[in-house]
C-alpha positions as CSV (number, residue, x, y, z in Angstrom):
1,X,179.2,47.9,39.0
2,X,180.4,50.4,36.3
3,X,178.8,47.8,33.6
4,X,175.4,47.4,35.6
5,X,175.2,51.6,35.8
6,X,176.8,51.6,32.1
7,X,174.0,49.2,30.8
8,X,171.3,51.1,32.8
9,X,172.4,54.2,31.4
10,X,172.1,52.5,27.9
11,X,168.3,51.6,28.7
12,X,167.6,55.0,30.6
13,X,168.4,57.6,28.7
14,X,166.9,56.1,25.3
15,X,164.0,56.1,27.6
16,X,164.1,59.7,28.9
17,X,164.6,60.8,25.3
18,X,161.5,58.4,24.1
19,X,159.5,59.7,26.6
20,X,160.4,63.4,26.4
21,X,159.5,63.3,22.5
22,X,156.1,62.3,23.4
23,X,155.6,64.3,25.9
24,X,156.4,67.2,22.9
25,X,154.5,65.4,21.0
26,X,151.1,65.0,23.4
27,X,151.5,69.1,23.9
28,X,151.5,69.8,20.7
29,X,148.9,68.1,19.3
30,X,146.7,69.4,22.8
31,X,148.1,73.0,22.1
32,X,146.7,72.8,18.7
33,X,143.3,71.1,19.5
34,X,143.1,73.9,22.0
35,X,143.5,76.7,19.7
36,X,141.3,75.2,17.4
37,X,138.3,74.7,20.1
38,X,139.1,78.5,20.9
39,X,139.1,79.3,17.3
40,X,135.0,77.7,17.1
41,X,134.4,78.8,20.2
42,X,135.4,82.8,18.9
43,X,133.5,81.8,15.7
44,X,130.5,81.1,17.4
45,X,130.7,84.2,20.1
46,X,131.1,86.2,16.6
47,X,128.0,84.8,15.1
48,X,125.6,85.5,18.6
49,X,127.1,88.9,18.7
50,X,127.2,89.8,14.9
51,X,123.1,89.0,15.4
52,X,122.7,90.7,18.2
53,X,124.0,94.1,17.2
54,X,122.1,93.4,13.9
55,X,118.9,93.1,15.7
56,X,120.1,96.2,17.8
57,X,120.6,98.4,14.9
58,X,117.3,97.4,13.7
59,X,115.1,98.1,16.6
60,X,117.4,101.8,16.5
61,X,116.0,102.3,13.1
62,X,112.3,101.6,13.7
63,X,113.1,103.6,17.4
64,X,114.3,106.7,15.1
65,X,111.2,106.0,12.3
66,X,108.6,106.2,15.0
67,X,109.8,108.8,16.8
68,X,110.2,110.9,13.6
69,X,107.2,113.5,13.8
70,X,105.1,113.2,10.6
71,X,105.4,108.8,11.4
72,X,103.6,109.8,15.2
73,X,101.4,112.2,14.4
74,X,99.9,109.7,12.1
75,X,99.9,107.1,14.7
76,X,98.3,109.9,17.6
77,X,94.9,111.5,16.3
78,X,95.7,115.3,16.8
79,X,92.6,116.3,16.1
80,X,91.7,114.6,19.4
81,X,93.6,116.6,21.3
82,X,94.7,120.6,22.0
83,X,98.0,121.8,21.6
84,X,99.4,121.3,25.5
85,X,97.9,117.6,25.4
86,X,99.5,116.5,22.2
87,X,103.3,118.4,23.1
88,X,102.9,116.5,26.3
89,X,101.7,112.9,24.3
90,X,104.3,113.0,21.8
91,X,107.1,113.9,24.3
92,X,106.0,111.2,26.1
93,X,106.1,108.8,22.9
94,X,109.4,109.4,22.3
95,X,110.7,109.3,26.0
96,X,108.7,106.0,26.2
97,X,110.1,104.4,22.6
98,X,113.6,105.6,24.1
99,X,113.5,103.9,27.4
100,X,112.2,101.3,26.2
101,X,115.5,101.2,23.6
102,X,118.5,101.5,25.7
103,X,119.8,98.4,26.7
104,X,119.9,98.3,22.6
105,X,123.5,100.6,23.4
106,X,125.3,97.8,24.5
107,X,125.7,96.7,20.7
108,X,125.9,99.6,19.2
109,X,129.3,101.4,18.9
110,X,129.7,105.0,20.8
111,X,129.5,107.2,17.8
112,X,126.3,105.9,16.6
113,X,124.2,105.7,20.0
114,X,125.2,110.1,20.3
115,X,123.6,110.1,16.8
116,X,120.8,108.0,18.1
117,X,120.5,110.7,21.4
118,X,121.3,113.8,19.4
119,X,118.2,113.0,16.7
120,X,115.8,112.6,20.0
121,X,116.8,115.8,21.5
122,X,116.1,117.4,17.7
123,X,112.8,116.0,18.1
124,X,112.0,117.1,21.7
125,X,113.6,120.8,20.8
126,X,111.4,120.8,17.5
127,X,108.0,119.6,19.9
128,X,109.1,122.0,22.3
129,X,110.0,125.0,20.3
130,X,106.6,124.6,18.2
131,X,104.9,124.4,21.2
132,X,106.0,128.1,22.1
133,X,104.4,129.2,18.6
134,X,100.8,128.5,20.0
135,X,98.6,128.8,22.7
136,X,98.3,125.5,24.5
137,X,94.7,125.5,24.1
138,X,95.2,125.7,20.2
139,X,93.9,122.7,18.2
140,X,96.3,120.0,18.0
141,X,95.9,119.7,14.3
142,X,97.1,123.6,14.6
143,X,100.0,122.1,16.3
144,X,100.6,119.3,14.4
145,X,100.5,121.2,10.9
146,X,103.0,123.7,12.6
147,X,105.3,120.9,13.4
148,X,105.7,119.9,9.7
149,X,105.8,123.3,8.4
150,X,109.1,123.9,11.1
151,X,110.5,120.7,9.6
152,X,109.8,121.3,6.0
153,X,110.7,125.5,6.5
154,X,113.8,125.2,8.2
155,X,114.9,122.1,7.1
156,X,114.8,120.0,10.1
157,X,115.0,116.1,9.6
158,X,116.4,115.2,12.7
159,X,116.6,111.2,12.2
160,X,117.9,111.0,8.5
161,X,121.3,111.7,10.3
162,X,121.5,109.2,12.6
163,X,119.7,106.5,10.0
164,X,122.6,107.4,7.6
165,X,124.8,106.4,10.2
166,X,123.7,103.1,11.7
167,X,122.9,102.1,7.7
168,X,127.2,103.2,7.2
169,X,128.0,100.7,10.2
170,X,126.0,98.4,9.4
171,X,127.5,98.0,5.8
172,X,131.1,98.0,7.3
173,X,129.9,94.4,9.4
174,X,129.9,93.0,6.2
């Protein structure tokens, strides 16, 4: 009996070892094919997201051209309208382009969305101060020339700041 268990030791154990060298084997090699699927698969989610905030940063810009007075005053005829009318227009211009902006946040790191906020409060203080200079039944033109000669006088260029910005962030993506 001691032979029989001595010669099925001699066949088992050579087994177990065969068996427990594959088994390291199999994990390995599924160990690495995992990390390497992850590895696309993070490569990939990179690529989407890298395009994404590029397309977000983007849209920012154009949100912060447009809303930048001289660029919608040439796009609202003031002439058209008198002072009260175009205040109320090109606040709601810029409220509108905002809203219609914000999921555009999600991309877009924390520092660079409060520049984004800061240059549209500018804007709506600059719209709302000039406002105060005239009667709101002055010509918009009135209003419109006062605008510019606030931005150019006092040196107000509310989106440059946050343009300089996103265009910094944007170069440290690549």
């Amino acid at each position: 009996m001691t032979t029989l268990l001595a010669d099925l030791a001699k066949i088992i154990i050579p087994a177990a070892l065969v068996l427990y060298g594959m088994y390291l084997t199999i994990r390995s090699f599924l160990s690495k094919d995992f990390q390497r699927r992850l590895t696309e698969i993070k490569l990939k989610h990179t690529e989407t997201i890298l395009t994404s905030r590029l397309q977000a940063y983007e849209r920012m810009c154009l949100f912060l051209e447009r809303i930048t007075p001289p660029n919608m005053l040439v796009r609202i005829n003031p002439s058209e309208f008198i002072t009260g009318e175009l205040q109320q227009i090109m606040l709601h211009e810029v409220r509108n382009e905002f809203a219609h902006n914000l999921s555009q946040q999600v991309y877009m790191s924390n520092k660079a969305w409060d520049a984004i906020k800061k240059a549209k409060e500018e804007i709506i203080t600059l719209i709302n101060n000039t406002a105060m200079q005239l009667p709101e039944e002055a010509k918009g033109l009135e209003f419109a020339k006062l605008i510019l000669e606030n931005m150019r006088e006092y040196n107000i260029d509310p989106t440059t700041e946050a343009l300089n910005f996103i265009k910094e962030e944007i170069q440290e993506l690549f």
